[in-house]
C-alpha positions in Angstrom: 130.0 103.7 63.5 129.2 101.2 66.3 128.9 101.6 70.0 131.9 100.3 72.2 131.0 99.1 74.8 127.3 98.5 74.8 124.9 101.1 75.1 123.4 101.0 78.7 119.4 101.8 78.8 117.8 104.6 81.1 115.4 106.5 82.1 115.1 110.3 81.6 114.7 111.9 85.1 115.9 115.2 83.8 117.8 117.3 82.2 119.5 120.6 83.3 122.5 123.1 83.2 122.3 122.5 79.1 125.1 120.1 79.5 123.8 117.8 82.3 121.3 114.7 82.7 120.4 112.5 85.8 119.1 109.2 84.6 117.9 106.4 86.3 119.3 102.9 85.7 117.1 99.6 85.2 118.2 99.0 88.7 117.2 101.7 90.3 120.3 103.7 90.7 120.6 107.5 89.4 123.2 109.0 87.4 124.5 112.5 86.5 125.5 112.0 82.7 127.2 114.5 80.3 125.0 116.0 77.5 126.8 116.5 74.7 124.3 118.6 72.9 124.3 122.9 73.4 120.9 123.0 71.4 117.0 123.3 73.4 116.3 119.4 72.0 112.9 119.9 72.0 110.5 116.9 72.5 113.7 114.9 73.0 114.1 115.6 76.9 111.0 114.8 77.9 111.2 112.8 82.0 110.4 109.6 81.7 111.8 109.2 78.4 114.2 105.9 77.6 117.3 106.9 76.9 120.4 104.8 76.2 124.0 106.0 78.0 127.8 105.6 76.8 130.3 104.4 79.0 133.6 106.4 78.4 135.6 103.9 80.6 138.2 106.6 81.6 138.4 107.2 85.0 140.1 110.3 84.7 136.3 112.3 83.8 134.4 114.1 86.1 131.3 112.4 84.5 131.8 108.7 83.0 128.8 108.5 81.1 127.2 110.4 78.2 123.7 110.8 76.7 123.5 109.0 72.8 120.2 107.7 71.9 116.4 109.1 72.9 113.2 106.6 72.1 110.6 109.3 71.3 107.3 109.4 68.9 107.9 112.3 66.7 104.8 111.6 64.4 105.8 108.5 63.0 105.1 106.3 65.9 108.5 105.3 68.1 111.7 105.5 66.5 115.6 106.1 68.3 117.1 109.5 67.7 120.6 110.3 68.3 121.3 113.6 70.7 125.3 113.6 70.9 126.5 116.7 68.6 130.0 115.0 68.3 128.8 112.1 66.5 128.0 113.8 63.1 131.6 114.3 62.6 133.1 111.2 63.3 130.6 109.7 61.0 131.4 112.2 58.0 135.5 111.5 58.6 134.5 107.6 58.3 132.9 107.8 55.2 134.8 111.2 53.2 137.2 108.7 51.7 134.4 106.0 50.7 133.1 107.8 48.1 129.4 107.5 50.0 129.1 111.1 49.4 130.1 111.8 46.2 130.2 115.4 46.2 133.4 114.7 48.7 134.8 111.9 47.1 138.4 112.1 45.5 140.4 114.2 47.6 143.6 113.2 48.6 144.0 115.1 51.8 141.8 115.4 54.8 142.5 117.9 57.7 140.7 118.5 60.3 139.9 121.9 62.7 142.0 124.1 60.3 141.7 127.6 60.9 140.0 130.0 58.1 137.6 133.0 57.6 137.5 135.4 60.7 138.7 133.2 63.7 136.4 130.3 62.7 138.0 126.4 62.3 136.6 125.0 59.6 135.1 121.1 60.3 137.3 119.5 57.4 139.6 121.0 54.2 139.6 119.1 51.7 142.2 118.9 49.5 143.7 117.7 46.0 146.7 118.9 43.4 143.8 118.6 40.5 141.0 120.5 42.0 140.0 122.9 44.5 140.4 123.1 48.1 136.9 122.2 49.6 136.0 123.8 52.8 133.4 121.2 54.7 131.2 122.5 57.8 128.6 119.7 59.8 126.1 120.1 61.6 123.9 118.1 63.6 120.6 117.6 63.1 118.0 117.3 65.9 114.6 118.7 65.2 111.5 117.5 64.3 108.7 119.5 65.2 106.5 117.9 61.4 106.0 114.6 60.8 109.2 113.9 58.8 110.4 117.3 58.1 113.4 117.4 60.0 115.3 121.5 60.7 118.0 123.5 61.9 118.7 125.0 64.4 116.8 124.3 67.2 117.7 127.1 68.9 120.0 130.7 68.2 123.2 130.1 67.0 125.6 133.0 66.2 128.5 130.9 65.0 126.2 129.0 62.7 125.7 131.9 60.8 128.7 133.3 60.7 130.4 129.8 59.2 127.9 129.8 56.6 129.2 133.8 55.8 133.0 132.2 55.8 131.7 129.6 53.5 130.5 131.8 51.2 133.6 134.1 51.4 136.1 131.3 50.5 133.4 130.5 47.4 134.1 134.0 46.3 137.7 133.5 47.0 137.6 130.7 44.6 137.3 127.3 46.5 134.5 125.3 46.6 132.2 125.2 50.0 129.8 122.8 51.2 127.4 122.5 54.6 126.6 119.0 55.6 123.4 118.8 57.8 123.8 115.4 59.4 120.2 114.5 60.8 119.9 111.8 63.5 116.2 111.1 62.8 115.5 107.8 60.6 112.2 109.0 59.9 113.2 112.4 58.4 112.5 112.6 54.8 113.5 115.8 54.2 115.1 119.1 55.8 114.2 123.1 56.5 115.8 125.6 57.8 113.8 126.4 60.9 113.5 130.2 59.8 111.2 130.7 62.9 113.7 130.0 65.4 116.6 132.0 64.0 115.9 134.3 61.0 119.4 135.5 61.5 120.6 131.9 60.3 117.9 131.6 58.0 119.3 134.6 56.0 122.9 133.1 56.4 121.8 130.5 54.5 120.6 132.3 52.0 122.8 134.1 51.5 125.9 131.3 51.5 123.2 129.0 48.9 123.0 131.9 46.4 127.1 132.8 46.9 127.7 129.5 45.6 127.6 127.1 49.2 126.5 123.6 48.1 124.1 122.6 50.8 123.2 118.6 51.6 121.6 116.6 53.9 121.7 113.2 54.7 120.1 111.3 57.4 121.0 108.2 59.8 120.1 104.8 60.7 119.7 105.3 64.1 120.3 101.7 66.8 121.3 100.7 69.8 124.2 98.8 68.4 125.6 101.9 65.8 124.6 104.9 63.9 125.3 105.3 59.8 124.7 108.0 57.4 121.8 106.5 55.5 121.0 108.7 52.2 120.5 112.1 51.1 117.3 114.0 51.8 116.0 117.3 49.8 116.3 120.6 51.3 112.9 122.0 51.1 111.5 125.8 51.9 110.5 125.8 55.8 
């Protein structure tokens, strides 16, 4: 997926509200910018950090730009790291049908934000006469706090644990279920749960694993031009 238009470069002044940046441009001017992340993006919103900005080009938002890339040195000297949660799943919807993933490859219908479990919407149902219905939930993938090791979440999440217990419900119910960590850090090699920062998660995913969930995680070439899903990385104990 590449960047259209150009990414414009930054630098961190702050961030606040959860949702809200203020950068400053090369020239000197500040902006307010939308940050499309809910998480606590530790080490990633340092001030003084470079950041790179996306122009939405549609005057009718209350804030044009938004925050995409961070440069930060998470123990691997400096690499780009993406912080907008939306991205994961416009990247997965580019590449279901590519066969890139095989373990989603050969469906021959793709919805999207179709409601399931209890009041949940799941990411994607997959479909296809010859098999069964595939229910596919993303997340985005933020956290390094190793060298390498990259987790989730970064900070509580209710509604992450209770998709993984939908998940695992429509296992039992006889479909197939899989959770997609999509990880924004080129230098992770593999992927924990972060059992620290949310037990309550952490035995979700037990829980969904051993009901039958199939759990993968890829990672991403991260640029200034584009972000890809790159390969697969292991799921290892935290």
């Amino acid at each position: 997926m590449r960047f259209g238009p150009a990414l414009i470069p930054a630098t961190l002044a702050c961030r606040y509200k959860r949702f809200l940046a203020d950068v400053v441009l090369d020239n000197g001017d500040m902006l307010t910018v939308h940050v499309a992340n809910p998480g606590a993006m530790t080490g990633l919103d340092r001030p003084f950090s470079r950041v790179w900005i996306s122009d939405s080009q549609n005057p009718m938002r209350k804030l044009l730009h938004t925050w995409e890339l961070v440069e930060v040195d998470l123990g691997s000297g400096l690499e780009l790291v993406g912080v907008n949660t939306v991205l994961p799943n416009l990247l997965v919807a580019d590449v279901i049908e590519t066969g890139l993933i095989p373990e989603l490859h050969g469906f021959s219908s793709v919805r999207r934000e179709v409601k399931y479990g209890t009041n949940s919407r799941v990411d994607f149902l997959l479909e296809d006469p010859t098999r069964s219905r595939c229910y596919l939930e993303v997340k985005n993938v933020h956290l390094m706090r190793r060298p390498r090791l990259a987790e989730f979440p970064d900070s509580v999440t209710e509604r992450g644990a209770k998709h993984l217990d939908d998940l695992a419900a429509e296992v039992r119910a006889g479909a197939r279920a899989v959770q997609l960590y999509i990880v924004q850090i080129p230098s992770a090699d593999r992927f924990a749960i972060a059992h620290d920062i949310d037990p309550t998660y952490a035995a979700a995913f037990d829980r969904a694993r051993a009901a039958g969930v199939e759990m993968l995680a890829w990672r991403c070439a991260v640029t200034v031009e584009g972000i890809e899903l790159l390969a697969p990385v292991p799921i290892v104990a935290g």
